[in-house]
C-alpha positions as CSV (number, residue, x, y, z in Angstrom):
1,X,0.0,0.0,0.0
2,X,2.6,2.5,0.8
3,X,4.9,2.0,-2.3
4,X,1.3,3.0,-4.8
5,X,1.2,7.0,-2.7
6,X,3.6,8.9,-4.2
7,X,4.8,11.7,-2.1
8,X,3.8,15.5,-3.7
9,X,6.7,17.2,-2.5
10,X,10.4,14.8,-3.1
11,X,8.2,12.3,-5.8
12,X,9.6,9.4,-3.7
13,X,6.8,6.2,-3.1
14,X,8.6,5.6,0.3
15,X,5.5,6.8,2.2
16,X,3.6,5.0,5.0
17,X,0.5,5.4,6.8
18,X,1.2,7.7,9.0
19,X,-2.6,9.1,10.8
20,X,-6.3,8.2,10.3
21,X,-9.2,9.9,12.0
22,X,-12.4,11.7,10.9
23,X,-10.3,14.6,8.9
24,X,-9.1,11.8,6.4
25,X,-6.1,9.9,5.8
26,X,-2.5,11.0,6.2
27,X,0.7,9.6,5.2
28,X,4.4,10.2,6.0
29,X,6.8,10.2,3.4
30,X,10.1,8.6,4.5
31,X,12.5,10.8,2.3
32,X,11.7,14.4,3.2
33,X,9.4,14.3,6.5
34,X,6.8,15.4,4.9
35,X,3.1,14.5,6.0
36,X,0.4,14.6,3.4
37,X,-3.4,14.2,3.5
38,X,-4.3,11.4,0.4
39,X,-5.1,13.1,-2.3
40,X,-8.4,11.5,-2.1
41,X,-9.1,13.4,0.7
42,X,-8.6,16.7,-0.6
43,X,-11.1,19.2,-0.5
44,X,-12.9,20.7,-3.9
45,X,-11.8,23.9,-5.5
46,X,-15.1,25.0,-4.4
47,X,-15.4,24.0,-0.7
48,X,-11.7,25.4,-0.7
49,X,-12.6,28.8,-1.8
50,X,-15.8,28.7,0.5
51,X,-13.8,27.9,3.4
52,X,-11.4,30.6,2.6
53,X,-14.3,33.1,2.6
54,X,-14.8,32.5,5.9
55,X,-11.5,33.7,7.1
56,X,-12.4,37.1,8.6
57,X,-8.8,38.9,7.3
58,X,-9.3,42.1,8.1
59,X,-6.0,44.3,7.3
60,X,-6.4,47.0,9.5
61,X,-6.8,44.1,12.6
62,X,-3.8,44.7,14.8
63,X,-4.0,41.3,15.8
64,X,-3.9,40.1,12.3
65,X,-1.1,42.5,11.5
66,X,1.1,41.3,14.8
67,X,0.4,37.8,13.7
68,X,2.0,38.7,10.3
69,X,4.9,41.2,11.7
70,X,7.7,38.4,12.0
71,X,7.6,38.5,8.1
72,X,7.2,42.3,7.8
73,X,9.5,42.8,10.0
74,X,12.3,40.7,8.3
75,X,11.5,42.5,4.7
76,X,12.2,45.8,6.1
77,X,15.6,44.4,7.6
78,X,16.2,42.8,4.5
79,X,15.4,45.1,1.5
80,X,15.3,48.7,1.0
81,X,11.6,49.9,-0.1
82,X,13.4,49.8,-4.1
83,X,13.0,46.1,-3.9
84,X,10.3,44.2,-5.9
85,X,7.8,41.9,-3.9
86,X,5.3,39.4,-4.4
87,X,2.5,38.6,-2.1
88,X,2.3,34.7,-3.0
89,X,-1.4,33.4,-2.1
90,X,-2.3,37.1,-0.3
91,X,-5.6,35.8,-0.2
92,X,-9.4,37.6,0.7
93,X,-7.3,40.1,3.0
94,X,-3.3,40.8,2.0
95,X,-2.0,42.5,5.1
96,X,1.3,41.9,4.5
97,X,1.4,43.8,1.5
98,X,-0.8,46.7,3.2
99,X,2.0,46.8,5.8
100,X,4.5,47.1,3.3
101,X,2.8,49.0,1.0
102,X,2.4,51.7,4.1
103,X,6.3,51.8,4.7
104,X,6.6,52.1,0.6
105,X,7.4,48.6,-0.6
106,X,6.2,47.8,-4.1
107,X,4.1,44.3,-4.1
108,X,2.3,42.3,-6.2
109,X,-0.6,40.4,-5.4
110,X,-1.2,36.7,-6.4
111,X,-4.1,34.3,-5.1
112,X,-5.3,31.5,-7.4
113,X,-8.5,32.1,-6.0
114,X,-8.7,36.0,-5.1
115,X,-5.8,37.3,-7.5
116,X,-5.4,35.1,-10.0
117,X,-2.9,37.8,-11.8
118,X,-1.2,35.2,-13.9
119,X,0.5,37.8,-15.5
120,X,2.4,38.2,-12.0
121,X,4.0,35.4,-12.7
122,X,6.0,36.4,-15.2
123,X,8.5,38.6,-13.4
124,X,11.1,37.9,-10.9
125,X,11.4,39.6,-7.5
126,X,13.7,40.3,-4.6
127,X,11.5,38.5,-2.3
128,X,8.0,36.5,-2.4
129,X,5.9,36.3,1.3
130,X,3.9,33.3,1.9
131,X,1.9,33.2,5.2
132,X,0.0,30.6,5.9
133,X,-0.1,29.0,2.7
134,X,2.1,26.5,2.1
135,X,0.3,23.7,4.1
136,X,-2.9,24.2,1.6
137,X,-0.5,23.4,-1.7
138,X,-1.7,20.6,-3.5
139,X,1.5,20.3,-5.2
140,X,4.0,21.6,-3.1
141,X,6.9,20.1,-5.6
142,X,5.4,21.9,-8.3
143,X,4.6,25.0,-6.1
144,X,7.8,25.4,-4.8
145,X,9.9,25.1,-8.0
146,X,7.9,27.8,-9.2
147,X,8.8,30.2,-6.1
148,X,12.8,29.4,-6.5
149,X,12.1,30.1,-10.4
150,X,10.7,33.9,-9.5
151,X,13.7,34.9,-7.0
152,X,16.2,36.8,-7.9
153,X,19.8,35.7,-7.3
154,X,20.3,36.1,-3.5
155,X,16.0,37.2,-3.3
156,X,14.5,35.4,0.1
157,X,11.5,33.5,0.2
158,X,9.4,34.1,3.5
159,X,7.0,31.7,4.7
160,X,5.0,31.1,7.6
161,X,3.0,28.0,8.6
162,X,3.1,25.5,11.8
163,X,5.7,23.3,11.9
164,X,5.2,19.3,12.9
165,X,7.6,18.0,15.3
166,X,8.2,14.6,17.5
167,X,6.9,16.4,20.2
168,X,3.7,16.9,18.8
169,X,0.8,14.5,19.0
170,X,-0.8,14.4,15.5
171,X,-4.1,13.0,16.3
172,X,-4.8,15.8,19.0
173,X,-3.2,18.5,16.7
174,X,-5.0,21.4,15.4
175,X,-3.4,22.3,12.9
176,X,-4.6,19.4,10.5
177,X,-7.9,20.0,11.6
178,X,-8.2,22.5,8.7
179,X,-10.0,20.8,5.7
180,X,-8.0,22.7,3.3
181,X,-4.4,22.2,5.1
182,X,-3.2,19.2,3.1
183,X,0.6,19.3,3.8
184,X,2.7,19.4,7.0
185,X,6.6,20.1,6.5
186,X,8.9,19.9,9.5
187,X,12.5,20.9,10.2
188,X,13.9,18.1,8.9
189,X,11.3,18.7,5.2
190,X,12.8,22.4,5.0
191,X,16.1,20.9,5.3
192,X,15.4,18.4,2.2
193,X,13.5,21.6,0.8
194,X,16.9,23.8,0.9
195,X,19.3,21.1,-1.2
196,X,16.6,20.0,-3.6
197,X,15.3,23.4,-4.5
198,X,19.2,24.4,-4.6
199,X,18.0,27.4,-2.4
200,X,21.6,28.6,-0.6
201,X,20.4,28.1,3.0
202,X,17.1,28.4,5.2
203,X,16.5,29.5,8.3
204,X,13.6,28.8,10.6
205,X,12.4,31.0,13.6
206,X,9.5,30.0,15.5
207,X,6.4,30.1,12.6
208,X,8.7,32.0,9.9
209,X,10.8,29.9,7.7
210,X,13.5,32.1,5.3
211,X,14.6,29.9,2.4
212,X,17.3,32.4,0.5
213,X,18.1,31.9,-3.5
């Protein structure tokens, strides 16, 4: 059974059972760490969106926009405002690129769903943000490849999601309670992440996760 699931992320079939409760069926791929939901178990494109219309992202929530600062915050220690940005999966409510915008940062704004500027995806940028959206990829080797592809040489990738650990019981977890979170990376995936993606290193504080070009 293991060797037919194919994991999305390192394309290896080394992947075992891993969880299975009333949010679906998970497996863990023995390569990179990763945890995946079956793909069978994926939600539609239109329960996705729906669930994402439910997120109440307001951008001028200053809980919203601490929750977001630790990205933010390493952009503006990063770049000067001159540098090019792309808001990757800003979704119903892009504070990030509010925040930015308000301290004179250029962005652009991509959401499959709620942007769905395809044209933004033919440029190249000093950095890309991407809170809380790399657990929802449904193709995170495909997704990922396209990120590296729109860096610039030494550009930074900023991401924030909930990283799974040893420590963390995964049938009690929150996080995969989501319907629409399909993918769970830990430190050991962004490791495997930073060779195969040839990104030149990646660092990992708290929620944040910097991969640079």
């Amino acid at each position: 059974m293991s060797n037919a699931v194919i994991c999305p992320l390192c394309k290896n079939g080394a992947n075992t059972v891993y969880h299975k409760g009333k949010q679906g069926l998970f497996y863990r791929c023995n390569t990179c760490g990763i945890i995946h939901k079956a793909t069978t178990d994926y939600p539609s494109k239109v329960s996705e969106k729906a669930r994402y219309l439910t997120h109440n992202n307001d951008v001028t929530d200053t809980r919203y926009q601490n929750f977001v600062s630790p990205i933010v915050n390493s952009v503006v220690t990063d770049f000067p405002p001159t540098a090019k940005g792309l808001d990757f999966g800003a979704g119903t409510g892009p504070v990030i690129t509010k925040m930015l915008s308000g301290k004179g940062y250029a962005v652009t704004l991509y959401d499959t769903f709620f942007h769905p500027n395809k044209q933004a995806l033919q440029h190249s940028y000093n950095f890309i943000v991407c809170c809380e959206v790399m657990e929802h990829f449904h193709h995170p080797n495909k997704e990922f490849l396209l990120l590296k592809k729109l860096l610039k040489p030494r550009g930074k990738l900023y991401c924030m999601t909930e990283l799974f650990s040893s420590e963390i019981n995964f049938g009690k977890w929150y996080y995969k309670n989501d319907e629409t979170h399909v993918v769970f990376y830990s430190e050991k995936t962004t490791k495997w992440m930073q060779r195969f993606f040839n990104f030149s290193e990646v660092k990992i504080d708290g929620r944040l996760i910097v991969f640079t070009a």
